[in-house]
PADOGU-340727 format. One record per residue: residue in one letter; residue number from 0; y, x, z of N, C-alpha, C in turn. Coordinates in Angstrom, 2 decimals, always signed. Example, Ala and Ser with C-alpha at 12.3 -4.5 7.8 and 13.67 -1.06 7.14 Angstrom:
<res=A | n=0 | npy=-5.69 | npx=+13.19 | npz=+7.80 | capy=-4.50 | capx=+12.30 | capz=+7.80 | cpy=-3.30 | cpx=+13.20 | cpz=+7.80>
<res=S | n=1 | npy=-2.25 | npx=+12.85 | npz=+7.08 | capy=-1.06 | capx=+13.67 | capz=+7.14 | cpy=+0.03 | cpx=+12.90 | cpz=+7.87>
This chain:
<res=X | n=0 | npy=-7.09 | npx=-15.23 | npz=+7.76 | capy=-6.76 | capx=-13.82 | capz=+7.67 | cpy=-6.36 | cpx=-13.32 | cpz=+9.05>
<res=X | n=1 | npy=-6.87 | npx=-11.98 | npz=+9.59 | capy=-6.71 | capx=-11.45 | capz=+10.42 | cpy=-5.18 | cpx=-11.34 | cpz=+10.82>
<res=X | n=2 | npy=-3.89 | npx=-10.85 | npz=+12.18 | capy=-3.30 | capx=-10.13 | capz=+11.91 | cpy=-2.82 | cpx=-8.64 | cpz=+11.29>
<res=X | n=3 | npy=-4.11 | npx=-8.09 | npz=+11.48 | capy=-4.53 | capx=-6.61 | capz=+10.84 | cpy=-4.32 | cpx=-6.92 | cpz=+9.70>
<res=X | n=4 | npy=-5.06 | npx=-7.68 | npz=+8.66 | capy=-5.34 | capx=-7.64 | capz=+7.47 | cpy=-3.66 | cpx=-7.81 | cpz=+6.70>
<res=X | n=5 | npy=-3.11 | npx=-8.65 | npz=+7.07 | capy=-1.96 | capx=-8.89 | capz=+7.07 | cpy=-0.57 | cpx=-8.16 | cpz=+6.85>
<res=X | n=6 | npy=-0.71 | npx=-7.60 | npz=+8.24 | capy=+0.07 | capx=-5.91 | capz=+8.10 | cpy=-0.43 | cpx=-5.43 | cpz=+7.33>
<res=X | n=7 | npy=-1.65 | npx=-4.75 | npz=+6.60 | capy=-2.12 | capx=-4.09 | capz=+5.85 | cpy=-1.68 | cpx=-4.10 | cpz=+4.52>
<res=X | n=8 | npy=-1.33 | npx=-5.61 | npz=+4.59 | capy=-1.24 | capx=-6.62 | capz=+2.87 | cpy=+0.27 | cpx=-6.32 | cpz=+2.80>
<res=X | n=9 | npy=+0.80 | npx=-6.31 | npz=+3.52 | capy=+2.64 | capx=-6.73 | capz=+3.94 | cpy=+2.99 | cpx=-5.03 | cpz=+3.74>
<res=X | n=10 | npy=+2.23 | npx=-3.93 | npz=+4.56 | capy=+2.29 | capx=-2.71 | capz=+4.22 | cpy=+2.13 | cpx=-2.70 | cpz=+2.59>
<res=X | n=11 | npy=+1.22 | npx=-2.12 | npz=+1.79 | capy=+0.88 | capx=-2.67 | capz=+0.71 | cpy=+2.18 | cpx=-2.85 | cpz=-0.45>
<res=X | n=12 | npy=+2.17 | npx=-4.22 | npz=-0.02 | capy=+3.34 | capx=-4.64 | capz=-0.80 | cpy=+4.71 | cpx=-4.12 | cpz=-0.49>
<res=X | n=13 | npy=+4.83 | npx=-3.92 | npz=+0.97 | capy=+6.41 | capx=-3.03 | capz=+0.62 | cpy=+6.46 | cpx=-1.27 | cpz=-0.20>
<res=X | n=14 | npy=+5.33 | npx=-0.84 | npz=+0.22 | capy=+4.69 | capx=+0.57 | capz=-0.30 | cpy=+5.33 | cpx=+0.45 | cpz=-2.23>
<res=X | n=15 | npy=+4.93 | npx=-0.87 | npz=-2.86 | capy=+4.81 | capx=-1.22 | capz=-3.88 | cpy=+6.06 | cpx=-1.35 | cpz=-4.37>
<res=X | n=16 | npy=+6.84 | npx=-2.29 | npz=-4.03 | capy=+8.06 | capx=-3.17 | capz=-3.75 | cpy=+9.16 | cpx=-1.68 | cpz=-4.11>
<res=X | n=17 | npy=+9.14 | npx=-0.65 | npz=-2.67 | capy=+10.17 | capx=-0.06 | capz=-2.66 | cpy=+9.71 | cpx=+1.49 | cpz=-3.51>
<res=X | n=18 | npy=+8.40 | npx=+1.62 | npz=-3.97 | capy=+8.07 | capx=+2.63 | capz=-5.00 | cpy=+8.10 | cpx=+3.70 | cpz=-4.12>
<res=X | n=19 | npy=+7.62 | npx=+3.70 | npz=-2.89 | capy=+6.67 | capx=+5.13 | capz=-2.43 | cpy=+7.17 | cpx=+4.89 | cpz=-0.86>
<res=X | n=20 | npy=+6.41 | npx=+6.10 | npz=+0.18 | capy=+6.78 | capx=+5.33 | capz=+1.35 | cpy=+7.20 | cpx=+5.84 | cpz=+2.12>
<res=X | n=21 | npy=+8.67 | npx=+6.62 | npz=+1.99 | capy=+9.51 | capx=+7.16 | capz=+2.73 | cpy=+10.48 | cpx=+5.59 | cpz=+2.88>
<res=X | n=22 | npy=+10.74 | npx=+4.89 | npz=+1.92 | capy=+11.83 | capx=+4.21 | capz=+1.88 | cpy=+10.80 | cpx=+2.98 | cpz=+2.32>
<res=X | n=23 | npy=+9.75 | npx=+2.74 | npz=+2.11 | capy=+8.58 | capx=+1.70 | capz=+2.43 | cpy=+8.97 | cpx=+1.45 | cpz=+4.28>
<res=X | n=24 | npy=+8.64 | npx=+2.91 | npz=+4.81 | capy=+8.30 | capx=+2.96 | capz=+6.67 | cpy=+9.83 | cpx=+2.86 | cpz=+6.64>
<res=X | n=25 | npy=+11.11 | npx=+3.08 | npz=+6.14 | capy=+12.17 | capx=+2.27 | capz=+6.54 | cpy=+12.47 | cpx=+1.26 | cpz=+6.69>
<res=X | n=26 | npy=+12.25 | npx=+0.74 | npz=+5.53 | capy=+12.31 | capx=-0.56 | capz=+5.71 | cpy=+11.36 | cpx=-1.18 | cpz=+6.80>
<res=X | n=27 | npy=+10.18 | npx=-0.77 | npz=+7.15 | capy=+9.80 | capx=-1.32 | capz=+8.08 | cpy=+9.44 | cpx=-0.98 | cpz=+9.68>
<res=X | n=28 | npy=+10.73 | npx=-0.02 | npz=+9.28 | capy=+10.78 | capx=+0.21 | capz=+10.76 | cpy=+9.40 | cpx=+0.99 | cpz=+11.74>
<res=X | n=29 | npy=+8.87 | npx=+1.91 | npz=+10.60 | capy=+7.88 | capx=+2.68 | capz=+11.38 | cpy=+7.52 | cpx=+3.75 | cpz=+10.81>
<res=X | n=30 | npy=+7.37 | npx=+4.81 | npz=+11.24 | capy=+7.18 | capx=+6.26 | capz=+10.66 | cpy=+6.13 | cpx=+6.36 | cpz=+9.64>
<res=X | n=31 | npy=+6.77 | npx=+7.22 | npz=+8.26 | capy=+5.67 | capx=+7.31 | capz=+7.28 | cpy=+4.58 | cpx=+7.32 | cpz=+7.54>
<res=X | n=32 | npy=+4.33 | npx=+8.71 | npz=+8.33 | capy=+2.61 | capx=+8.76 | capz=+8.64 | cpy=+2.14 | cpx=+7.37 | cpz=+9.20>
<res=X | n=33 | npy=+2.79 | npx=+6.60 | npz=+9.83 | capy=+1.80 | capx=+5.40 | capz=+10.28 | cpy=+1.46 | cpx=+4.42 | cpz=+9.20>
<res=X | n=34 | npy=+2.64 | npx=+4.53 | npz=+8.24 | capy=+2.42 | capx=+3.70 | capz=+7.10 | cpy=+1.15 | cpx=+4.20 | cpz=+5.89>
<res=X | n=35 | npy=+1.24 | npx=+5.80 | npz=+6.10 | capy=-0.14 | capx=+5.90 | capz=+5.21 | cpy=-1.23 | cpx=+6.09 | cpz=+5.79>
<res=X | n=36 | npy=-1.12 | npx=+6.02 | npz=+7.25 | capy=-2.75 | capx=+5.92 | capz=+7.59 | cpy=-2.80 | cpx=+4.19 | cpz=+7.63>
<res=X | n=37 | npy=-2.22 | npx=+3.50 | npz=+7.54 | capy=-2.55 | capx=+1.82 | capz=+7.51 | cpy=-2.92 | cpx=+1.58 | cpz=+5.96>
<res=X | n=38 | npy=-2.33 | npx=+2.06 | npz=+4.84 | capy=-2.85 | capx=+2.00 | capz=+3.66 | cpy=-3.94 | cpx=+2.95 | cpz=+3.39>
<res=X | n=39 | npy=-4.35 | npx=+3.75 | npz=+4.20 | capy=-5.70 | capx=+4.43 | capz=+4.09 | cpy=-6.57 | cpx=+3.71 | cpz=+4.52>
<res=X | n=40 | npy=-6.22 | npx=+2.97 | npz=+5.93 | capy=-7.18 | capx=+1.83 | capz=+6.24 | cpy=-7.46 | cpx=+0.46 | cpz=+5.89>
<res=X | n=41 | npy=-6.75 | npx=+0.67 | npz=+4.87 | capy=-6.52 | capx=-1.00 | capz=+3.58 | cpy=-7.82 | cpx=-0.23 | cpz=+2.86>
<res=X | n=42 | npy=-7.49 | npx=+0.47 | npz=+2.16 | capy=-7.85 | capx=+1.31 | capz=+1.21 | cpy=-9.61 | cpx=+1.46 | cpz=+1.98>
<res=X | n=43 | npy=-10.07 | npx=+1.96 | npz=+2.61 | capy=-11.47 | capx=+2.07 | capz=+3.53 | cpy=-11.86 | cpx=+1.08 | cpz=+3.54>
<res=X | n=44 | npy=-11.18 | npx=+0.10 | npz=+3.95 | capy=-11.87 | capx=-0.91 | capz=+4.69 | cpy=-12.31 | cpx=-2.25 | cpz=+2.96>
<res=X | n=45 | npy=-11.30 | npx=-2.42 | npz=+2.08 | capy=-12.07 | capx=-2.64 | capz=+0.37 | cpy=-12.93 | cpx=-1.43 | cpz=+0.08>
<res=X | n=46 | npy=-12.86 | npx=-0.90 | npz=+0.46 | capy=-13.74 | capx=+0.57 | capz=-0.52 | cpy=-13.17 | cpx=+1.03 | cpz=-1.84>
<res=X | n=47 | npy=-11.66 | npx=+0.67 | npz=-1.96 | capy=-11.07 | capx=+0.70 | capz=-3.29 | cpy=-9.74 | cpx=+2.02 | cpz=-2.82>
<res=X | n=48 | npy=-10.27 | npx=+2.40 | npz=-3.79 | capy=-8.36 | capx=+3.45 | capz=-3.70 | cpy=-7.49 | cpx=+2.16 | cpz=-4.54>
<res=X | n=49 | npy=-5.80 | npx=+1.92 | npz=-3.89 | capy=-4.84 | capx=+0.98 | capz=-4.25 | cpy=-4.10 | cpx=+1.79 | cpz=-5.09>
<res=X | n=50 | npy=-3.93 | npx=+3.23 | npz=-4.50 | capy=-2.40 | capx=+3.75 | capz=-4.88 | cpy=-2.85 | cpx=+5.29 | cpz=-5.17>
<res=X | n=51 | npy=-2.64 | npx=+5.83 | npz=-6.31 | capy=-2.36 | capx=+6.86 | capz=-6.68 | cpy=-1.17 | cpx=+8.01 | cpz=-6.55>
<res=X | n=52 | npy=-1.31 | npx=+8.80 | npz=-5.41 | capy=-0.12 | capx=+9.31 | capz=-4.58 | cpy=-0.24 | cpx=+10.83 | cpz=-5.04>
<res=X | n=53 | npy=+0.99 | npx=+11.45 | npz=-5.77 | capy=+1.08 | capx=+12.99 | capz=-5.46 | cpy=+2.69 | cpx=+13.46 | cpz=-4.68>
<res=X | n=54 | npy=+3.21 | npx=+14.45 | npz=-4.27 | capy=+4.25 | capx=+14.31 | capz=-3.84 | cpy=+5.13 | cpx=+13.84 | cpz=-4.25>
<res=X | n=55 | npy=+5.50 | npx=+13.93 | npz=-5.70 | capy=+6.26 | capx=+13.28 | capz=-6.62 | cpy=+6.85 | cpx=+11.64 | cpz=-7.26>
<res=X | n=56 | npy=+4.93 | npx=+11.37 | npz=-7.22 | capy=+5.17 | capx=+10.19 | capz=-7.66 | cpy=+3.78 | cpx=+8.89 | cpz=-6.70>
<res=X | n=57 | npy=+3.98 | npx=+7.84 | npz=-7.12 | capy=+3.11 | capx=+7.16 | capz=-6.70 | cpy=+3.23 | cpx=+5.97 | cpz=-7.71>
<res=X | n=58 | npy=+1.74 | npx=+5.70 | npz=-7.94 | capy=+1.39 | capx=+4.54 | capz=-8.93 | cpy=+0.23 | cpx=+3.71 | cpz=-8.51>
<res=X | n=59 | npy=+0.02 | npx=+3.03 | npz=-8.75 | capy=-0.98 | capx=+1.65 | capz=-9.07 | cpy=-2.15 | cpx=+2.25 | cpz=-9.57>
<res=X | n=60 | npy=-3.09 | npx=+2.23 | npz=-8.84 | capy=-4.58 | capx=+2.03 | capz=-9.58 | cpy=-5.00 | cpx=+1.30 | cpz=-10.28>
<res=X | n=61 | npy=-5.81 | npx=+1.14 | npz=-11.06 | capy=-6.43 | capx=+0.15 | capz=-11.79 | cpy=-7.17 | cpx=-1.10 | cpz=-10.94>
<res=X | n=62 | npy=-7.44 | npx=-0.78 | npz=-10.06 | capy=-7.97 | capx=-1.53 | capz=-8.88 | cpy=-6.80 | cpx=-2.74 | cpz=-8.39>
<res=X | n=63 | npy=-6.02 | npx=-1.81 | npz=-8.27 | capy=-4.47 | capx=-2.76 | capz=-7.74 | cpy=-3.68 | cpx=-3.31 | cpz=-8.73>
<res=X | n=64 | npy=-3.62 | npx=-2.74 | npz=-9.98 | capy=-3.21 | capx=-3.72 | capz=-10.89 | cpy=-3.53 | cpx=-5.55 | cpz=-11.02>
<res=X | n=65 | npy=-2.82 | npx=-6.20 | npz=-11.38 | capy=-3.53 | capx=-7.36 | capz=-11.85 | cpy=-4.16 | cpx=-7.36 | cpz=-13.09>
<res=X | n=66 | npy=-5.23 | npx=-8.53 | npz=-13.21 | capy=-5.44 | capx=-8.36 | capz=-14.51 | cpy=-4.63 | cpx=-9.54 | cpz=-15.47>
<res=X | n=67 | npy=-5.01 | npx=-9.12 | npz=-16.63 | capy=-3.74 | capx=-10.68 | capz=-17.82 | cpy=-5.16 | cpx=-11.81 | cpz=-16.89>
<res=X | n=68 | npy=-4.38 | npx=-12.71 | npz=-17.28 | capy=-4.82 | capx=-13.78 | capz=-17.48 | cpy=-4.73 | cpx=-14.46 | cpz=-15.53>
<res=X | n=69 | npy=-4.64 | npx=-13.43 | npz=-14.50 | capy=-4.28 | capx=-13.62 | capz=-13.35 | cpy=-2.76 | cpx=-14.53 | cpz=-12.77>
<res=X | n=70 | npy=-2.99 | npx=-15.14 | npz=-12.48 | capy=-1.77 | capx=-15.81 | capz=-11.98 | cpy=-1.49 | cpx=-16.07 | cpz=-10.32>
Protein backbone atom coordinates (compact mmCIF):
# COMPACT_ATOMS: atom_id res chain seq x y z
CA UNK A 1 0.00 0.00 0.00
CA UNK A 2 0.98 3.34 -1.03
CA UNK A 3 1.59 6.19 1.64
CA UNK A 4 -1.29 8.08 -0.16
CA UNK A 5 -3.55 5.25 -0.05
CA UNK A 6 -3.09 5.06 3.54
CA UNK A 7 -3.82 8.59 4.58
CA UNK A 8 -6.76 8.21 2.50
CA UNK A 9 -7.82 4.90 4.49
CA UNK A 10 -6.75 6.53 8.02
CA UNK A 11 -8.76 9.78 6.69
CA UNK A 12 -11.74 7.56 6.00
CA UNK A 13 -11.83 5.94 9.09
CA UNK A 14 -11.46 8.89 11.38
CA UNK A 15 -14.26 10.77 9.07
CA UNK A 16 -16.24 7.51 10.29
CA UNK A 17 -14.96 6.99 13.81
CA UNK A 18 -15.72 10.67 14.89
CA UNK A 19 -19.22 10.97 12.70
CA UNK A 20 -18.51 13.89 10.30
CA UNK A 21 -15.47 16.05 9.64
CA UNK A 22 -15.25 19.05 11.56
CA UNK A 23 -14.26 16.94 14.62
CA UNK A 24 -12.50 14.26 12.00
CA UNK A 25 -9.68 17.39 10.64
CA UNK A 26 -9.29 17.93 14.51
CA UNK A 27 -8.41 15.27 15.47
CA UNK A 28 -6.09 15.15 12.80
CA UNK A 29 -4.69 18.07 12.87
CA UNK A 30 -5.62 19.50 9.41
CA UNK A 31 -8.22 21.77 8.04
CA UNK A 32 -11.66 20.40 7.00
CA UNK A 33 -11.43 21.34 3.48
CA UNK A 34 -8.22 19.27 3.19
CA UNK A 35 -9.90 16.45 4.78
CA UNK A 36 -12.77 16.46 2.18
CA UNK A 37 -10.88 16.93 -0.77
CA UNK A 38 -8.68 13.67 0.39
CA UNK A 39 -11.98 11.72 0.80
CA UNK A 40 -13.06 13.03 -2.57
CA UNK A 41 -9.87 11.63 -3.78
CA UNK A 42 -10.50 8.18 -1.99
CA UNK A 43 -13.79 8.39 -3.34
CA UNK A 44 -12.38 9.13 -7.42
CA UNK A 45 -9.78 7.23 -7.32
CA UNK A 46 -12.43 3.53 -6.29
CA UNK A 47 -14.99 5.14 -8.47
CA UNK A 48 -17.29 4.59 -5.43
CA UNK A 49 -19.08 7.39 -3.40
CA UNK A 50 -18.06 6.18 0.63
CA UNK A 51 -20.05 8.80 2.44
CA UNK A 52 -23.27 10.35 2.09
CA UNK A 53 -22.81 14.07 3.26
CA UNK A 54 -25.54 16.91 3.71
CA UNK A 55 -24.84 19.76 6.12
CA UNK A 56 -26.52 18.09 8.80
CA UNK A 57 -25.70 14.76 8.68
CA UNK A 58 -23.29 12.22 7.24
CA UNK A 59 -23.74 8.44 6.63
CA UNK A 60 -22.32 5.35 5.08
CA UNK A 61 -23.07 4.31 1.65
CA UNK A 62 -23.92 1.11 0.74
CA UNK A 63 -20.61 0.83 -0.88
CA UNK A 64 -18.88 1.48 2.52
CA UNK A 65 -20.93 -0.56 4.54
CA UNK A 66 -19.72 -4.06 5.27
CA UNK A 67 -21.43 -6.81 4.18
CA UNK A 68 -22.85 -9.89 6.98
CA UNK A 69 -20.89 -12.50 6.60
CA UNK A 70 -17.52 -10.07 6.30
CA UNK A 71 -15.09 -10.35 8.95
Amino acid sequence: MRGGDHAELKAFATVVTHGGFAHAAEGLRIPASTLCQTIRQLEARLGLRLLNRTTRSLSLTGAARPRSGDS
